[in-house]
GUKEVEX-234294 format. One line per 2 residues: number of its first residue (from 1); for each residue z, x, y of C-alpha. Coordinates in steps of 0.25 Angstrom, whole numbers, plus 2048, in hexadecimal, padded with zeros to 3 digits. Each point is the difference from the previous one (the first is absolute). Example, Ala and Ser with C-alpha at 12.3 -4.5 7.8 and 13.67 -1.06 7.14 Angstrom:
2
1) 81F 831 7EE ~ 7FE 806 80E
REM end
This chain:
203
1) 084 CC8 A81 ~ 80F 801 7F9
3) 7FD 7F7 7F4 ~ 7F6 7FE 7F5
5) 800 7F1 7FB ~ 7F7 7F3 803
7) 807 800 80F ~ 7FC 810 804
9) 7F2 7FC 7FB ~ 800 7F4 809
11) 803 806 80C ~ 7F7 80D 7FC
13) 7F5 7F7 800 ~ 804 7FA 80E
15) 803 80D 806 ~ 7F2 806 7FD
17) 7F9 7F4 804 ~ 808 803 80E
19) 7FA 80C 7FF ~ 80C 809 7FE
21) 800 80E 7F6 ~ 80A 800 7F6
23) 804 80D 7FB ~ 806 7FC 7F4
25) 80A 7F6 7F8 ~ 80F 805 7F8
27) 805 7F7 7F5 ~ 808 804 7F3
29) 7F1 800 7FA ~ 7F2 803 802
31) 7F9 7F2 800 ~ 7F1 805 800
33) 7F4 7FD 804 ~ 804 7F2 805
35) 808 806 80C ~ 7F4 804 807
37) 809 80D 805 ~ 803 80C 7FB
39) 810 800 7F9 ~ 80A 80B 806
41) 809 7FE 7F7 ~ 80F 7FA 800
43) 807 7FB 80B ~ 80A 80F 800
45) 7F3 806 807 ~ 804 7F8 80D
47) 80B 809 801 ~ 7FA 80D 7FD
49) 801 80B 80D ~ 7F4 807 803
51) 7F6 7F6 7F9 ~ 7F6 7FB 80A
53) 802 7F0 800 ~ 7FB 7F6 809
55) 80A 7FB 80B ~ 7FC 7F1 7FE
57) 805 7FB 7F0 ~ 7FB 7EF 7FE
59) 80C 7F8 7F7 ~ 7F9 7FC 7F4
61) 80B 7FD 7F7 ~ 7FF 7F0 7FE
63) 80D 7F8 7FF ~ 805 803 7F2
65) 80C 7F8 7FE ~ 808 80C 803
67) 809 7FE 80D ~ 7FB 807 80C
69) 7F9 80A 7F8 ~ 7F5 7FF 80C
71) 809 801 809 ~ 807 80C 7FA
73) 7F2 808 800 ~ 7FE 7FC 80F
75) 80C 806 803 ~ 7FD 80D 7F6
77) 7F2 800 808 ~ 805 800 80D
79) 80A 80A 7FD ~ 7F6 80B 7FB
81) 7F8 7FD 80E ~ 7F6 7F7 7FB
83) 7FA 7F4 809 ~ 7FE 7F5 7F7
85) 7F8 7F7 808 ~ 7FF 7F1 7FF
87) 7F2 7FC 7FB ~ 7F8 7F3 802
89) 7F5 7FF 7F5 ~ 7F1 7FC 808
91) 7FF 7F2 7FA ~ 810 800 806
93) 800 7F6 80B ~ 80E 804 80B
95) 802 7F9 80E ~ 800 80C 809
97) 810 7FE 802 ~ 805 803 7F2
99) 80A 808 7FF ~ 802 806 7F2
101) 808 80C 7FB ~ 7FC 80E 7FB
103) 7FA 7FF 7F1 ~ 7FD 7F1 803
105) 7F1 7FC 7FB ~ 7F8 7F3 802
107) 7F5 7FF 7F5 ~ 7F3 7FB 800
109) 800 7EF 802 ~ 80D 800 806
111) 805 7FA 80E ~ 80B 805 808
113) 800 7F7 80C ~ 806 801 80E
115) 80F 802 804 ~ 802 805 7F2
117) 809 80D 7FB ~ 7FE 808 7F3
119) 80B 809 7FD ~ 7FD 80C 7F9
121) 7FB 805 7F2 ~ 7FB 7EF 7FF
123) 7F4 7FD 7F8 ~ 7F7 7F3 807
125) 7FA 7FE 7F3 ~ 7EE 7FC 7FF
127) 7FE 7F2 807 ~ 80F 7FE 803
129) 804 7F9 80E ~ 80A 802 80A
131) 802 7F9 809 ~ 804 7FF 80E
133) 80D 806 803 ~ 804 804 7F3
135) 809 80B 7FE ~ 801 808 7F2
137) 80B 80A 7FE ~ 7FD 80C 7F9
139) 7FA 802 7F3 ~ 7FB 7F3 7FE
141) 7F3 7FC 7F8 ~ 7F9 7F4 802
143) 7F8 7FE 7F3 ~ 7F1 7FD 802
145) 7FD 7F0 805 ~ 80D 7FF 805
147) 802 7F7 80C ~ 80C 801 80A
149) 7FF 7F6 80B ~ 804 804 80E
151) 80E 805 804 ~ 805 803 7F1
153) 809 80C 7FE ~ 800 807 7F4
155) 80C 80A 7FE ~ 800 80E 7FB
157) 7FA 805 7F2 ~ 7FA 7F1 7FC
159) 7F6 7FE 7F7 ~ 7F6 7F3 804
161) 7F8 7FD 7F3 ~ 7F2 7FB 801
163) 7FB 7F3 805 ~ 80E 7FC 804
165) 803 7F8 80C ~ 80A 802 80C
167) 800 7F5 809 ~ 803 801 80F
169) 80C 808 804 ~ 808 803 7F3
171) 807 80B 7FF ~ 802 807 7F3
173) 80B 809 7FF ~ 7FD 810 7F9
175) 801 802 7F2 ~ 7F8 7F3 7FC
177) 7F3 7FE 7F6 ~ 7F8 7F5 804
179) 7F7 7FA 7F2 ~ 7F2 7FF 802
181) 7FC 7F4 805 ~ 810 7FC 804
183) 800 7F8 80D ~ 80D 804 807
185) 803 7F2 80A ~ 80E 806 803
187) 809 80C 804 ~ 803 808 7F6
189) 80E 807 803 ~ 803 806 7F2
191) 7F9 80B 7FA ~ 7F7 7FD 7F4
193) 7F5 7FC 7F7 ~ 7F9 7F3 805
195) 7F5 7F7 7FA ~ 7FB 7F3 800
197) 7FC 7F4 80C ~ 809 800 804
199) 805 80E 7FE ~ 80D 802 7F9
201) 809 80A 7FB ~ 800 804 7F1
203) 805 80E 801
REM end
């Protein structure tokens, strides 16, 4: 596990409820106890020749406001040989024809439903819904509760908050911030921060 805040922990939990091993987690710090794994250390050791490492690494760096900083560590993973596989938490519900992209995960509650695409490094965030034929660029994060109705396009590196609202077939242009609980009844063509019902720009 590359990462050691609220995010790893979530997807440990998942992981191990799948019933995979995991060796260990690298963060800037050792968080204790509450990480369930042992800590290897920072993420340098990635890099190291000759250390044994596992070849599959899970993304669990959240979306930290940063721009494509989970991107960028995909990329860094994928470089040093590392799978970094998509995961679907167990209380994750994904119609059997979604597509998503490497470092992508669907958390417990969530629904993904047919026809739709995940690009990768996205985060379905706990009881969100996609659904049918939505396409999400990369590194997006739909916040928990979220609902996009069927056919909305969400571009690259957006940030969805919680409880808000995408109504059928919007499309949201990359480099956006939707509020929580913002309905969003229109395209929005111009990158920025959006809020209200309807949602509107104020940044």
């Amino acid at each position: 596990m590359v990462g050691g805040g609220g995010h790893a922990r979530v997807l440990i939990h998942a992981l191990m409820r799948l019933g995979h091993d995991i060796e260990g987690y690298t963060a800037l710090n050792d968080e204790g106890r509450g990480m369930q794994v042992p800590y290897l250390g920072t993420d340098d050791i990635l890099g190291t020749s000759g250390r044994r490492l596992p070849s599959c690494a899970a993304l669990g760096v959240g979306k930290t406001g940063v721009q494509c900083s989970r991107l960028d560590l995909l990329d860094k993973l994928q470089a040093l040989g590392f799978r970094v596989p998509v995961i679907h938490a167990p209380g994750a519900i994904c119609h059997s024809d979604v597509r998503s992209g490497a470092g992508t995960v669907v958390l417990d509650g969530a629904v993904v439903v047919t026809g739709s695409r995940l690009g990768h490094a996205c985060i379905v965030n706990t009881n969100a819904t996609v659904d049918h034929d939505c396409v999400l660029g990369d590194d997006v994060h739909i916040a928990p509760g979220a609902t996009l109705s069927g056919g909305v396009e969400i571009g690259d590196r957006c940030m969805i908050g919680i409880g808000a609202n995408l109504c059928h077939a919007v499309r949201v242009c990359a480099d956006c911030m939707i509020g929580a609980g913002a309905t969003v009844i229109r395209d929005i063509t111009v990158s920025g921060v959006y809020v209200g019902t309807p949602a509107r720009r104020i940044a």
